[in-house]
C-alpha positions as CSV (number, residue, x, y, z in Angstrom):
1,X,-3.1,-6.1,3.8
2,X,-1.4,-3.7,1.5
3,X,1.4,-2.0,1.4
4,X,1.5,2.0,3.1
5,X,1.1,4.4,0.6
6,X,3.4,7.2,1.0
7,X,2.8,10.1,-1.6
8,X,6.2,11.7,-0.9
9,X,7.3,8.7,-2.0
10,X,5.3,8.1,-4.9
11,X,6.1,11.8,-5.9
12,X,9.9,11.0,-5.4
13,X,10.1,7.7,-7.5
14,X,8.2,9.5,-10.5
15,X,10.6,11.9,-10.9
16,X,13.1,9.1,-10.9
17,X,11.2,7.3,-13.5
18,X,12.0,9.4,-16.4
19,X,15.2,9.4,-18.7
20,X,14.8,13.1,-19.4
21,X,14.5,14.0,-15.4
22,X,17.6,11.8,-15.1
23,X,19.7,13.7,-17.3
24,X,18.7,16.8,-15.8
25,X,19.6,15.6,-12.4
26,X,23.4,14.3,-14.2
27,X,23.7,18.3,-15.5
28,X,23.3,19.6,-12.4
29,X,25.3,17.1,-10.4
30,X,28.0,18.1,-12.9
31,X,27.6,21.9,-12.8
32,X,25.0,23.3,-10.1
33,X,23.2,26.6,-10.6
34,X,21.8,26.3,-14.0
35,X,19.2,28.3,-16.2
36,X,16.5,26.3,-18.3
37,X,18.2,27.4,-21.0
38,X,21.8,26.0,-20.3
39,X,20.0,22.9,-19.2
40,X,18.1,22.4,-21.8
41,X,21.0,23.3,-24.0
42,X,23.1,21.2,-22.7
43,X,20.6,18.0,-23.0
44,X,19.8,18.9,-26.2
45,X,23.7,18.9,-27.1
46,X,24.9,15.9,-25.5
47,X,22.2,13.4,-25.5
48,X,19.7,14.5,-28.5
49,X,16.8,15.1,-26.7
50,X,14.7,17.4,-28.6
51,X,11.6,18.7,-26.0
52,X,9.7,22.1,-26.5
53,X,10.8,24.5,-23.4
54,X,7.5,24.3,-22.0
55,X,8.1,20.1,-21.8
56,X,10.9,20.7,-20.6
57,X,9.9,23.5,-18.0
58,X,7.7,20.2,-16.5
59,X,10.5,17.7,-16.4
60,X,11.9,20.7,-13.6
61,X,8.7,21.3,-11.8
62,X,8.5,17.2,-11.2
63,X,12.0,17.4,-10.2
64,X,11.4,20.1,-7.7
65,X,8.3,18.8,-6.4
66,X,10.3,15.7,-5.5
67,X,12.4,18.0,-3.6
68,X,15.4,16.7,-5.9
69,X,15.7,20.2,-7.0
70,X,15.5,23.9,-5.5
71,X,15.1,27.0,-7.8
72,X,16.1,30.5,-6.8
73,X,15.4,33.7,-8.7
74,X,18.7,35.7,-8.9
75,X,18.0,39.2,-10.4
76,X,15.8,38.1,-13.5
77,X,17.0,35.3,-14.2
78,X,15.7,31.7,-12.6
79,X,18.6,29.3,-11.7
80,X,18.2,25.1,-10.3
81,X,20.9,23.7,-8.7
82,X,20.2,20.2,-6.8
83,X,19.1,20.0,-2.8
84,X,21.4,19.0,0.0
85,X,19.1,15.6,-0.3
86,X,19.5,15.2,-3.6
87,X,21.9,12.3,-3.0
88,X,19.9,9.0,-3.8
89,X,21.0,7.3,-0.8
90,X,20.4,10.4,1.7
91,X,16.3,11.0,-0.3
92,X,15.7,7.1,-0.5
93,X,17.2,5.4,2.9
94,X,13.8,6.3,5.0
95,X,11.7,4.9,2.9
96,X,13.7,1.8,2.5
97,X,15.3,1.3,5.1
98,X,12.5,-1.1,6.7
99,X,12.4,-3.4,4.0
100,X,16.3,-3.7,3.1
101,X,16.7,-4.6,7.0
102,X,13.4,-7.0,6.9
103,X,11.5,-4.9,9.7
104,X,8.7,-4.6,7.1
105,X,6.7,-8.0,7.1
């Protein structure tokens, strides 16, 4: 008997799994509503990460297919801010909350 395979799941703890995706998440817990290029500049700037745009541009669709992030066009330009469940504890705590409290065998 294995465990349940949840692919929401699996798709949320990939995003997790990366330092890059990380950062992003710290810029825009710091400072919501960010272009690719503020966030990239920013990462690039304070931690040394050197990605092309279009590596980067991935690191944010794996974010946002997690639901961790949301983007939203405003004019021409395309901002990301984080989702109301982008808190850890709020995204995680239904898929753990069986096993933390031992109702999972």
């Amino acid at each position: 008997m294995g465990l349940p395979f949840d692919p929401q799941l699996s798709t949320l703890f990939r995003a997790l799994g990366d330092d890059t995706r990380l950062l992003i998440l710290e810029q825009l817990k710091a400072r919501d509503d960010q272009t690719l290029f503020e966030l990239y500049g920013r990462v690039f700037n304070e931690h040394g990460f050197c990605l092309t745009r279009q590596a980067f541009s991935r690191h944010l669709n794996t974010l946002e297919e997690a639901g961790l992030i949301r983007t939203a066009w405003r004019g021409r330009t395309k901002v990301h801010s984080l989702t109301a469940a982008a808190s850890f504890r709020e995204t995680l705590a239904p898929f753990l909350t069986g096993y933390i409290k031992g109702d999972r065998p």
